[in-house]
C-alpha positions, -999 to 999 in steps of 0.1 A, spaced: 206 -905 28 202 -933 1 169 -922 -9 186 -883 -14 213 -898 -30 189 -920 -55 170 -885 -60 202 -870 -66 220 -892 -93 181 -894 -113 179 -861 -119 216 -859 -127 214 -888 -153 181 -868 -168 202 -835 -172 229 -858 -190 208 -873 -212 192 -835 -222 224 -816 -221 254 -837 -225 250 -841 -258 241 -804 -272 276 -794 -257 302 -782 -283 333 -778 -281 323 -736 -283 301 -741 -256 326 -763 -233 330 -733 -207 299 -723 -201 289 -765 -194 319 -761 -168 303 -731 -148 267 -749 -155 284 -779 -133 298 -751 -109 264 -737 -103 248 -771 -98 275 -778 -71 258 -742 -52 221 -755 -59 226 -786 -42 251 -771 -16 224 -747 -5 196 -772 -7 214 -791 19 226 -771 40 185 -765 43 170 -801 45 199 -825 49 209 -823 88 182 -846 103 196 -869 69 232 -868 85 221 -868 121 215 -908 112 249 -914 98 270 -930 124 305 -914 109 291 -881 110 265 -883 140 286 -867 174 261 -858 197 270 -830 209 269 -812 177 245 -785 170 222 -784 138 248 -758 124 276 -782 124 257 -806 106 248 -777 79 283 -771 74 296 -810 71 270 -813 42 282 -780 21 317 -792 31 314 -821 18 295 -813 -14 325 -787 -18 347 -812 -15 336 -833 -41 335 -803 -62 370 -796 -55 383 -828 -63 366 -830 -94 382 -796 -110 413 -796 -93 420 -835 -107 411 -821 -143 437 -789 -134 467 -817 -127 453 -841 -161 459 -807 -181 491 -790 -169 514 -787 -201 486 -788 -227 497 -767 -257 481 -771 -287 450 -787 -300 460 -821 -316 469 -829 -278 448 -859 -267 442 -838 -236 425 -814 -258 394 -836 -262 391 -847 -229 386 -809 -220 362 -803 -243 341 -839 -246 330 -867 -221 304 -848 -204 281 -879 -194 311 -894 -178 325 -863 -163 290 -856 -151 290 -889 -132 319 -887 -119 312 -854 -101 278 -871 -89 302 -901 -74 326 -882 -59 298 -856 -44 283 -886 -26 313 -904 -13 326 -872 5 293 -884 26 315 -913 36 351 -897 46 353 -893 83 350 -857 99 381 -853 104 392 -855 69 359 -828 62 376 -808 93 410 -805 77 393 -798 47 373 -767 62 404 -750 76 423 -755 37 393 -740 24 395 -707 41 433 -702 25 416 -711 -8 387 -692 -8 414 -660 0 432 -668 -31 395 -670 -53 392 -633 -36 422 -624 -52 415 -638 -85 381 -623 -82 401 -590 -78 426 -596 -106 392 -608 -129 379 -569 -119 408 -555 -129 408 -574 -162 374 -561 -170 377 -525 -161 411 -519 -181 391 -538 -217 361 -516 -212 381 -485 -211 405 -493 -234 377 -510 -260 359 -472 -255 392 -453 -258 400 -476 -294 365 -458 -308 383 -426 -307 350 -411 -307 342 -377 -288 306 -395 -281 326 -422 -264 354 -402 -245 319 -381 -229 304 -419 -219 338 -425 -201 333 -397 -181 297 -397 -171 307 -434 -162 334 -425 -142 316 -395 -126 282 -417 -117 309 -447 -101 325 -422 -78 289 -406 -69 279 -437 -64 310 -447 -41 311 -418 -20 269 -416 -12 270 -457 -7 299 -449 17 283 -424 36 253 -442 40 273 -470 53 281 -444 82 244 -442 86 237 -484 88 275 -488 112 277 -458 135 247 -459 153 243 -425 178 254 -433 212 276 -457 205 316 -458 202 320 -477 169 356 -462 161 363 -494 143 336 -493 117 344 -454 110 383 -464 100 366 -495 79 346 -465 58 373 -435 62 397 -458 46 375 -469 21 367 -429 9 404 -421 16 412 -452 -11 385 -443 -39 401 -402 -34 435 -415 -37 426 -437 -71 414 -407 -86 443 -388 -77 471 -412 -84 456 -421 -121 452 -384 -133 485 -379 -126 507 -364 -156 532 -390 -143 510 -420 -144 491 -436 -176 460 -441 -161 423 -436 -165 392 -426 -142 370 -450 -151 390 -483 -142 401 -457 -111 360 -454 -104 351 -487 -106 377 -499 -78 361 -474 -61 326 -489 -58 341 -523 -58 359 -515 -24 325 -496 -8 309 -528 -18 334 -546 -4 334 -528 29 296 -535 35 295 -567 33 323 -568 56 303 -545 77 276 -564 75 288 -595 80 295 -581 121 280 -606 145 240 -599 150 249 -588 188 275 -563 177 257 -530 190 280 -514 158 261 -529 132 230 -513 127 212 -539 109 212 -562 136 175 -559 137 168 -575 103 196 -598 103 170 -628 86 167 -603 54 206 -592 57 218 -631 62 193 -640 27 208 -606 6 245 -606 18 240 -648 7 224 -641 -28 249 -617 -34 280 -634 -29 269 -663 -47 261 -642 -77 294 -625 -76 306 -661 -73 289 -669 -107 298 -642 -120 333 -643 -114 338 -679 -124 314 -672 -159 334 -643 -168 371 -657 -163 353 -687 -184 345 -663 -212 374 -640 -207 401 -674 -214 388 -673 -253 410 -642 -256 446 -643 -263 452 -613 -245 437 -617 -212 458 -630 -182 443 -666 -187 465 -671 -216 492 -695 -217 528 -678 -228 527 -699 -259 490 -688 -272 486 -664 -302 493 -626 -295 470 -603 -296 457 -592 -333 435 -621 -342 401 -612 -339 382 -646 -338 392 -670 -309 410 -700 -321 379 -720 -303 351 -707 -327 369 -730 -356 353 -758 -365 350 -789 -344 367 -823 -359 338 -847 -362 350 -885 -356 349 -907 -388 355 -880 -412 389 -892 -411 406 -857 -418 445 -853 -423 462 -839 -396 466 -801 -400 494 -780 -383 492 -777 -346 470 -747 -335 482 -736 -296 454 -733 -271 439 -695 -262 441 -704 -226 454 -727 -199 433 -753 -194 453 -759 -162 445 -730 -145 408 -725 -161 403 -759 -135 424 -741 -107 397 -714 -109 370 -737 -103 383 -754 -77 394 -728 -59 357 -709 -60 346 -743 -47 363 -739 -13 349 -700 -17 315 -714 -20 321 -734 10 328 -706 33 302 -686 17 272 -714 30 294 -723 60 297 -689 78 334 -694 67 332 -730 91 321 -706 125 292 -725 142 287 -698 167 263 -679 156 225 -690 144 225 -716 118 201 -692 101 224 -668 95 252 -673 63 283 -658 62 282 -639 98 316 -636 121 345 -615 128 360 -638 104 340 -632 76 343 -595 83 385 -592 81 390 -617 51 362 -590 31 381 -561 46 416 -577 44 400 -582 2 392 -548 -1 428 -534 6 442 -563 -11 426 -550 -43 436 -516 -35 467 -521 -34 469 -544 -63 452 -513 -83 477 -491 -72 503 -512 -82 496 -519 -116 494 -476 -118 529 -472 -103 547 -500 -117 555 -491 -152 574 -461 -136 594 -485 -109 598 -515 -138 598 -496 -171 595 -516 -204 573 -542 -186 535 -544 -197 509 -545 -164 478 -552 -183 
């Protein structure tokens, strides 16, 4: 474990030396989701080669433990770290308002010392007792359900600023691209969804759950549709068709996520390549996620924006000013408020840190092979519980402004 841990912090200290200082204050949110996806990398490369490592350790070694429990106690505990790290840096930066806040700097600069801090707490988690990992594991699950809804609240985001950034050309070029989008999404949705039928209803088998799982799922994407061309309702059909293949997508990897012995799930027989895809994926939607709700928090209009940030009509970020160089001794100018909460930028991080967690863990179920990621009955009702989740969150924001009017829902 020394020698991993030596390995560990060397090549950490390299990428300090290389990247810490080319890190502007511009750049600042893209370094965090850099240190995010190093937190996956070295999750997932122990969960691979680190159990005989642990096996030695006498706080961790219990002999009766399987080589999947020791696969989870090291992306646990590597989550752990992670967590601790961002959710420490959401409490420093609860009420930070405007830029001449000392605060400010500490968000944006440090990175050699922020970098070894992360690589010190990573490797003392390696030291807690299980118990404290085991308490962890069971939080986690609560927090990676809240990082599924921001994830759906991030979709929402996005699909309500593409159509209305199409809609704002006022072009006839433009309204024709919203509706060959819209029309491909709900193609898409609706032929996805029937091949899940294909894949989760094999012949000869009474698989009644797994045909509610994808009725409800076409019954939802029919009734977006429906419910946003409504004369009553100011909606659109592309945010309305996106949902739609969102929640198909949704449904499969719930679906697929069915134990390997389930006679239901049809790709039983290739669960290796399933287990590798259904892994890849999530952690890219992961990355995804996090990068855009990075990206997204330059704006003043998204839902990352603290009440006292600038209203919407600037067109350059207040971050793309120029940075304050030390030494230059410049007079103080008036106080420019942040574009986002740094507060709740952290929150986000930590929060896909306990996501991650479940992700590589199997969401902490050491039943099935140690091989497989992300596999269990669990796994399969927090995807499907997501899925209607976002629907009705969708739905919501169409019917609100006619329940609550004079309120603004995106």
């Amino acid at each position: 474990m020394s020698c991993l841990a030596s390995c560990c912090a060397a090549a950490t200290c390299g990428l300090c030396s290389s990247v810490a200082s080319g890190i502007s204050k511009k750049s600042a949110r893209l370094a965090y989701c850099g240190l995010f996806g190093l937190s996956l990398i070295v999750s997932w490369i122990l969960r691979e080669v680190a159990a005989p490592l642990l096996e030695k350790l006498p706080w961790i070694n219990t002999s009766t433990h399987t080589k999947a429990w020791f696969q989870q106690q090291a992306v646990l505990r590597v989550s752990l770290g992670s967590f601790l790290f961002f959710a420490v840096l959401a409490l420093i930066m609860v009420g930070v308002k405007d830029q001449n806040d000392r605060r400010d700097s500490w968000h944006h600069g440090g990175w050699i010392a922020k970098m070894v801090i992360w690589l010190l707490l990573v490797i003392l988690m390696f030291f807690l007792p299980n118990v404290v990992i085991t308490v962890y594991g069971t939080l986690s699950k609560f927090g990676a359900g809240l990082f599924l809804l921001v994830q759906v609240i991030i979709l929402l985001d996005f699909t309500h600023s593409w159509n209305d950034a199409w809609v704002e050309k006022d072009e006839q070029k433009w309204y024709i691209a919203l509706l060959a989008v819209s029309v491909g999404c709900y193609l898409a949705a609706f032929v996805f969804s029937g091949i899940l039928f294909i894949w989760f209803n094999p012949s000869g088998h009474d698989c009644g759950l797994n045909i509610f799982f994808i009725v409800m799922t076409m019954v939802l994407a029919f009734s977006f549709g429906i419910i946003a061309l409504h004369p009553a309702v100011n909606g659109s059909l592309l945010p309305a068709s996106v949902i739609s293949v969102y929640c198909a997508y949704v449904c499969y990897t719930g679906l697929s996520s069915e134990p390997r012995d389930y006679v239901c799930n049809g790709l039983h027989n290739k669960s290796s390549a399933v287990s590798t895809s259904t892994l890849i994926l999530g952690m890219l939607t992961t990355v995804l996620s996090v990068l855009y709700s990075a990206l997204r928090a330059g704006s003043s209009t998204t839902f990352l924006s603290p009440p006292s940030s600038p209203k919407s009509g600037s067109k350059k970020p207040l971050l793309e000013g120029e940075d304050v160089e030390e030494g230059k001794g410049k007079k103080e100018t008036e106080a420019q408020p942040v574009t986002y909460s740094y507060s709740f930028f952290h929150l986000i991080f930590a929060l896909a840190s306990m996501y991650s967690a479940m992700l590589l863990s199997g969401w902490t179920s050491s039943s099935e092979s140690s091989d497989l990621v992300d596999v269990g009955w669990t796994s399969v009702w927090v995807r499907i519980c997501t899925e209607w989740v976002t629907a009705a969150l969708y739905v919501w924001i169409l019917v609100a402004p006619l329940i609550l009017p004079g309120r603004e829902f995106f």
